[in-house]
C-alpha positions in Angstrom: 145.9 -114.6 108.8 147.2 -115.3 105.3 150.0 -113.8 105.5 150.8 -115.7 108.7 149.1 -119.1 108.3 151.1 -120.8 111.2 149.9 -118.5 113.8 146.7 -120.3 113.5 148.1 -123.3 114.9 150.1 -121.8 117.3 147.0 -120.6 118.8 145.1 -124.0 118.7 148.0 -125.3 120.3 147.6 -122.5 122.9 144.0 -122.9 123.4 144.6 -127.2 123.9 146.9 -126.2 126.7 144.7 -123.6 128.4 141.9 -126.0 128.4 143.7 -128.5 130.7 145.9 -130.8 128.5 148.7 -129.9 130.8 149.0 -133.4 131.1 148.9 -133.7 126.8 152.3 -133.9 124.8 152.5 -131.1 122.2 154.9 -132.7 119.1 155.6 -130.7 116.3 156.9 -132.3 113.0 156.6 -133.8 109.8 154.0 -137.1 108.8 156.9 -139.8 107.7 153.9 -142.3 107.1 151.5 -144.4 108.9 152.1 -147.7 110.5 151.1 -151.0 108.7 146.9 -150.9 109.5 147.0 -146.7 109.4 146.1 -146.9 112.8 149.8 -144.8 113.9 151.1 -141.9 112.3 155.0 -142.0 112.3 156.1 -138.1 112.9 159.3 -137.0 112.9 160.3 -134.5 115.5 163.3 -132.6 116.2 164.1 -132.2 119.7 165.7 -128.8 120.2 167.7 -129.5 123.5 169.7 -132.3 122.2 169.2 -131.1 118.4 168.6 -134.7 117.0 165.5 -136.1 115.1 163.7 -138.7 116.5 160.4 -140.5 114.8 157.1 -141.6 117.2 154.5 -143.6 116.2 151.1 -142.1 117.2 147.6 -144.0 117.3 144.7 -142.5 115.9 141.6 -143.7 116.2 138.0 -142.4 115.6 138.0 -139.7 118.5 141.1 -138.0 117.2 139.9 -134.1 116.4 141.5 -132.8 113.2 142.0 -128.8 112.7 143.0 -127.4 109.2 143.0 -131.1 107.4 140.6 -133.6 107.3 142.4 -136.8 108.4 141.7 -138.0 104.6 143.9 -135.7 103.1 146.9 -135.9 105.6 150.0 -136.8 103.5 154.0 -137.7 104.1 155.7 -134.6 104.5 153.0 -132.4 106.1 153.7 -130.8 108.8 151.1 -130.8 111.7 151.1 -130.0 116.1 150.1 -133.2 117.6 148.2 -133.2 121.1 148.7 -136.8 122.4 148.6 -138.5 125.8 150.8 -141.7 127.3 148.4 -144.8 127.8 149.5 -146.7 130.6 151.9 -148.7 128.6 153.7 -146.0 127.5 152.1 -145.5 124.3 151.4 -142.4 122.7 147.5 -141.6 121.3 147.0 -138.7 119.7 143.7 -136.2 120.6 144.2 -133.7 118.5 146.0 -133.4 115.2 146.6 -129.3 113.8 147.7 -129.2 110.2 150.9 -126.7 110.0 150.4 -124.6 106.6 153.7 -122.8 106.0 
């Protein structure tokens, strides 16, 4: 798994899905920052079917699971696979948060 640290992540990512998160959006992409408060991550995402970047805003909050980082030590420019659901508003909250080492 050394040699191939990414296919750990791709396999948490996996496992989310199998477990019933077929309702759970899987974004992949790099931490631009967190919102004013740190209670959003901004993640930028590029969206392979119309091949333009787009940012999100994420909340985090105490029941967010963290694989492969501890939510400490998450920085701008790390990449990571983000489970997160839409609240009613439209919002997007993240349950899961995978650290992608390349």
């Amino acid at each position: 798994m050394k040699k191939f640290p990414w296919v750990s992540a791709v396999f948490a990512a996996a496992f989310l899905m199998i477990q019933g998160a077929a309702s759970a959006d899987l974004i992949s992409g790099k931490i631009e920052g967190e919102t004013q408060g740190g209670d959003s991550l901004k993640i930028t995402s590029e969206n392979p079917v119309t091949q333009t970047q787009e940012t999100l805003a994420v909340s985090v909050d105490d029941s967010t699971a963290y694989t492969g980082v501890n939510k400490e030590d998450l920085k701008e420019g790390d990449k990571v696979v983000v489970e997160a659901v839409q609240d009613e508003s439209g919002a997007l909250k993240a349950e899961a948060v995978n650290a992608v080492q390349m």
